[in-house]
N, C-alpha and C positions, 0 to 999 in steps of 0.2 A: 626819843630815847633809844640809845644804842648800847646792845652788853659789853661794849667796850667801855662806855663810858662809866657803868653803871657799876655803885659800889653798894655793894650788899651789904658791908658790915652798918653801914649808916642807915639802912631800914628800921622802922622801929622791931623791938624784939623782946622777948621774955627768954629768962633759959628753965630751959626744961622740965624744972623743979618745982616753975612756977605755973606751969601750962595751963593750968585753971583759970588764967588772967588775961590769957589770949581773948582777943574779939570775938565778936558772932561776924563775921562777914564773908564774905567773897573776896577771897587771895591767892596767889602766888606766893609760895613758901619756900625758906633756905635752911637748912639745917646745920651751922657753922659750929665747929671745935674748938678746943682754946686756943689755937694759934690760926681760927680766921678761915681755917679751909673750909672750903664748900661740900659737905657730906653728901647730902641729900634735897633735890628739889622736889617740889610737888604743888599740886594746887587744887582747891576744893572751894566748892558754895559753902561753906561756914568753918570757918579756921578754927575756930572754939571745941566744933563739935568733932571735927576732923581728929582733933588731937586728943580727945579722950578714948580713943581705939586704936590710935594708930599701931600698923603692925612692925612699926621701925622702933617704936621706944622701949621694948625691954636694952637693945642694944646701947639707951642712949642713958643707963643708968648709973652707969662707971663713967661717967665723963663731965666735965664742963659745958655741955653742949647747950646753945641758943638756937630760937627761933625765933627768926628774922621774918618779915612779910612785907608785900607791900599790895595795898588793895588794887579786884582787877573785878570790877562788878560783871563785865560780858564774857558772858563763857566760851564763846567762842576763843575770844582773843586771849582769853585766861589759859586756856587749852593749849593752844598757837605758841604763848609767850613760855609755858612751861617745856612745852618739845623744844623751842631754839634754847633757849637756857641748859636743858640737860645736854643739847649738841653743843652748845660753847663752852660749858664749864665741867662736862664730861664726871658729873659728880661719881664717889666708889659705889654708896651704896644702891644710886640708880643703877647701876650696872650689875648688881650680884641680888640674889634671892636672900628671901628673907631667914634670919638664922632659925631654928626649928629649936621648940624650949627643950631642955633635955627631964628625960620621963626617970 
């Protein structure tokens, strides 16, 4: 598998609303918008539990957004597969810190 070939909107996915329905597993995750772009990658040992803190989802609550995943049991390579992915698909919000809630 090459990220050229590879299309992320056909991963299985939940959106966002429903994050509670996401797996317990070991993934490689996409954070896709309503027209498909690629927000945010990431990857964690339990996709389930990843997503009930994450510190990307206040951002992701005005929007359409899904999660996409595809399981990657070896951490290593899970690791590995997530740094080529942010260098080929150059997502926004890997590239910017995280918003700070306002007080």
């Amino acid at each position: 598998m090459t990220l050229t070939t590879v299309r992320v909107s056909l991963f299985p996915s939940v959106a966002f609303e429903h994050r509670q329905d996401l797996p317990s597993i070991p993934a490689l995750y996409f954070v896709l918008n309503s027209q498909c772009q690629i927000m945010y990658i990431g990857q964690t040992g339990n996709l389930q539990h990843r997503w009930k803190s994450h510190g990307r989802a206040p951002q992701m609550q005005d929007g359409a957004y899904r999660i996409h995943w595809t399981e990657a049991p070896d951490e290593q390579r899970r690791v590995q597969a997530e740094k080529a992915a942010i260098d080929y698909y150059r997502p926004l919000w890997n590239k910017t810190e995280i918003p700070r809630a306002e007080m």
